[in-house]
C-alpha positions in Angstrom: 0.0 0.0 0.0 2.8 2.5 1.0 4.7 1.4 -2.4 1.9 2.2 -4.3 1.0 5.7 -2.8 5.1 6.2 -3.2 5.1 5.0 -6.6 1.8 7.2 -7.5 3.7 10.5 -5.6 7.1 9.7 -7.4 4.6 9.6 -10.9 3.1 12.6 -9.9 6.6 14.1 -8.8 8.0 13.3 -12.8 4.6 13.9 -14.2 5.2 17.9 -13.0 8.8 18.1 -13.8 8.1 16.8 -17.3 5.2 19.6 -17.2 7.5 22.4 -16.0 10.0 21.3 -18.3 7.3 21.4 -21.2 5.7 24.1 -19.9 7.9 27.1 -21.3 7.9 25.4 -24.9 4.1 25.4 -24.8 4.3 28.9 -23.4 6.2 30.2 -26.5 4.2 28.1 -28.9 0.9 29.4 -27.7 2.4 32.9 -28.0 4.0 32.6 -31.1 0.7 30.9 -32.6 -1.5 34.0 -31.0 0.8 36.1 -32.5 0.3 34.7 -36.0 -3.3 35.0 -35.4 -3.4 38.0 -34.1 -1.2 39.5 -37.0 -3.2 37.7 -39.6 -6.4 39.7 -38.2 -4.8 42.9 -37.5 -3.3 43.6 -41.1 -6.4 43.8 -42.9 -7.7 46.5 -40.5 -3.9 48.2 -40.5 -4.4 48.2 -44.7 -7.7 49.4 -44.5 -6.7 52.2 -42.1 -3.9 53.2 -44.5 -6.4 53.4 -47.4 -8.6 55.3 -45.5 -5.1 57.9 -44.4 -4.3 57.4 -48.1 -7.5 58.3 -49.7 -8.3 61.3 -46.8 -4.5 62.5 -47.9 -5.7 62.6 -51.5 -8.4 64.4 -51.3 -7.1 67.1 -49.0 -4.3 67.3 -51.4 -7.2 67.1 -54.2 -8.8 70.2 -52.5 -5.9 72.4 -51.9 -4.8 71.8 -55.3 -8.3 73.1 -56.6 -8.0 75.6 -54.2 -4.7 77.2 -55.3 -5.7 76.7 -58.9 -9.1 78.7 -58.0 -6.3 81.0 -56.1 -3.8 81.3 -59.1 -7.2 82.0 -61.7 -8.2 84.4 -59.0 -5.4 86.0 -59.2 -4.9 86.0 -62.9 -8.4 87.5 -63.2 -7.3 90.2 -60.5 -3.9 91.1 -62.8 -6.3 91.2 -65.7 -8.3 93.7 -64.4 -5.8 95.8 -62.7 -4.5 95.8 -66.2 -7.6 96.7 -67.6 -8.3 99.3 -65.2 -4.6 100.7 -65.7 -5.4 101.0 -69.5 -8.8 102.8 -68.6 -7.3 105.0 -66.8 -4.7 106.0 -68.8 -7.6 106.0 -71.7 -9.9 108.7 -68.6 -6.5 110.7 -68.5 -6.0 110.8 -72.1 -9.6 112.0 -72.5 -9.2 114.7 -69.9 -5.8 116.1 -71.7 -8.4 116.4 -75.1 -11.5 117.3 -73.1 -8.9 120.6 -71.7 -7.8 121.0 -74.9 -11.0 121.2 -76.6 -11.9 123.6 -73.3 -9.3 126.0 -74.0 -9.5 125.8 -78.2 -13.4 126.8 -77.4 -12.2 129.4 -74.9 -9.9 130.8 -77.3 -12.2 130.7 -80.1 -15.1 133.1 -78.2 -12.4 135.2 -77.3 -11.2 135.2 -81.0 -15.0 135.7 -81.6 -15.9 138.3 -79.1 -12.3 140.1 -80.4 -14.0 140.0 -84.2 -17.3 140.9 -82.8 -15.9 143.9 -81.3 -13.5 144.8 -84.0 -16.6 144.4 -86.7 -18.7 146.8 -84.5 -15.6 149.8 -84.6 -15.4 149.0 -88.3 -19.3 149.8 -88.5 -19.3 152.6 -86.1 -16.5 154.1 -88.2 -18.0 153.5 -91.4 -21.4 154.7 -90.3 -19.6 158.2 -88.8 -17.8 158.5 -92.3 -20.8 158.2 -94.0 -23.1 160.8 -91.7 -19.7 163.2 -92.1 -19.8 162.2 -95.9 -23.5 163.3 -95.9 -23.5 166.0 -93.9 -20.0 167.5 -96.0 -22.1 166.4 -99.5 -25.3 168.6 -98.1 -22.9 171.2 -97.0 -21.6 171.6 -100.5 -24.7 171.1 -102.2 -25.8 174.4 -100.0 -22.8 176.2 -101.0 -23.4 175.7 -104.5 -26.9 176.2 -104.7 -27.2 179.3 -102.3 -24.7 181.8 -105.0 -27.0 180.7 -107.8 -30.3 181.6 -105.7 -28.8 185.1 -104.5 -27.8 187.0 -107.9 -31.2 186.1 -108.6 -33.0 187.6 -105.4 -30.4 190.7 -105.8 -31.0 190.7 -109.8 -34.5 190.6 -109.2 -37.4 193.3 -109.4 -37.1 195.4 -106.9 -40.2 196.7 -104.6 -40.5 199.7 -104.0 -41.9 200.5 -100.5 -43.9 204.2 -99.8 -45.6 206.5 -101.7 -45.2 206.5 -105.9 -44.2 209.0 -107.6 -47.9 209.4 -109.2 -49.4 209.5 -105.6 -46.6 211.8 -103.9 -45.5 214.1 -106.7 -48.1 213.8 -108.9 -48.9 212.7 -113.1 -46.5 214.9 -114.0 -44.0 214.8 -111.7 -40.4 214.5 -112.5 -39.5 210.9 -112.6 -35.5 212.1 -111.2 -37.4 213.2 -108.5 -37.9 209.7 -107.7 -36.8 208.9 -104.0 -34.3 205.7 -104.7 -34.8 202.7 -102.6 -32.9 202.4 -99.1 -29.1 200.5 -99.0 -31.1 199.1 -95.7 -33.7 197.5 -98.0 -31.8 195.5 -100.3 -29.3 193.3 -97.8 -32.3 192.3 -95.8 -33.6 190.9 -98.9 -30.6 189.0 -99.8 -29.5 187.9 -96.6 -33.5 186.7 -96.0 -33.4 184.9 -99.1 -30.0 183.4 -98.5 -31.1 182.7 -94.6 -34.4 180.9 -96.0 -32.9 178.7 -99.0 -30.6 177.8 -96.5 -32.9 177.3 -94.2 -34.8 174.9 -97.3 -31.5 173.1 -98.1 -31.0 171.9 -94.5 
C-alpha cells in the first residue's frame, strides 16, 4: 500500500517536472501561434486604415490643389483687371488732356469771336460816322453851290419899291428924277433873308 502511494507520488513528482519542463515550450508556442493569429487579423484592419489615411490625404491634397488653382485663376483675373483698369485710366487721363484741350480751343475761339465781334462793331461805327460826315459835308456843299446861284437872282431881281409913288406923292406929271431911290437898308435884308431861307430849305 505504501509502495503504491510512493510510486503514484514519485509519478506525480516526474509527471510535474516533465510539465514544468514542457511548460515554457508550450508557453512560447501558444504565444507565437497567437501572434500569427493575431497578426493575420490585425493587417487587414492596418491596410484598410492606411487606405482610408491614403485616400483622406488625397483628397485634401485634391482640394488644396483646386483651391490654389481657383487661387492662381483668382489672381490672374485680379492682374487682368488691374490691367484693364490701368489702361482705362490711362484712356480717362487721355480723355481729360483732349477734353482741356477742346476747353481751352473753345475758350480761345469766343475770345477770337468776341475780339471779331468787337472789331466788326468799330469797323461799322467808323463806317457809319464817315458816312453821316460824308452826308453831312455832300449837303454842306450842295448848299454852298446852290445858295450863289439863288442870291444874284433875289439881288438881280425886281425890286419893290416900298412908300408913296411917284404918281401918288409928286403927282402925273412929276419929275421921274425926283424919284426917292430905294434904301441901302432895304436891299441886304432881302438878300440875306433869301439866302437865310434857301438855307434854311437846303438843310
Amino acid at each position: 500500500m505504501i509502495l503504491t502511494v510512493m510510486l503514484f507520488g514519485i509519478g506525480a513528482l516526474a509527471g510535474c517536472l516533465l510539465m514544468l519542463m514542457f511548460l515554457p515550450l508550450v508557453h512560447h508556442r501558444a504565444v507565437r501561434i497567437a501572434r500569427q493569429q493575431v497578426v493575420e487579423a490585425v493587417p487587414l484592419a492596418i491596410n484598410e486604415l492606411q487606405a482610408d489615411k491614403d485616400h483622406l490625404r488625397a483628397q485634401f491634397a485634391m482640394s488644396i490643389r483646386r483651391l490654389e488653382i481657383s487661387i492662381e485663376e483668382m489672381r490672374a483675373k485680379a492682374g487682368g483687371q488691374k490691367g484693364e483698369i490701368g489702361r482705362q485710366g490711362a484712356e480717362i487721363s487721355r480723355l481729360y488732356v483732349e477734353l482741356d484741350k477742346k476747353n481751352a480751343l473753345i475758350a480761345a475761339l469766343r475770345t477770337r469771336e468776341a475780339v471779331r465781334k468787337s472789331i466788326v462793331r468799330r469797323i461799322a461805327k467808323i463806317l457809319l460816322t464817315m458816312y453821316m460826315r460824308s452826308n453831312r459835308r455832300q449837303q454842306k456843299i450842295a448848299a454852298a453851290v446852290q445858295a450863289p446861284s439863288i442870291t444874284p437872282n433875289l439881288e438881280t431881281g425886281p425890286r419893290t419899291r416900298v412908300g408913296p409913288t411917284p404918281e401918288t406923292s409928286l403927282g402925273p406929271n412929276a419929275d421921274p428924277s425926283l424919284e426917292p431911290p430905294l434904301g441901302p437898308s432895304l436891299e441886304p435884308s432881302i438878300g440875306t433873308g433869301g439866302r437865310r431861307s434857301i438855307a434854311g430849305g437846303h438843310t
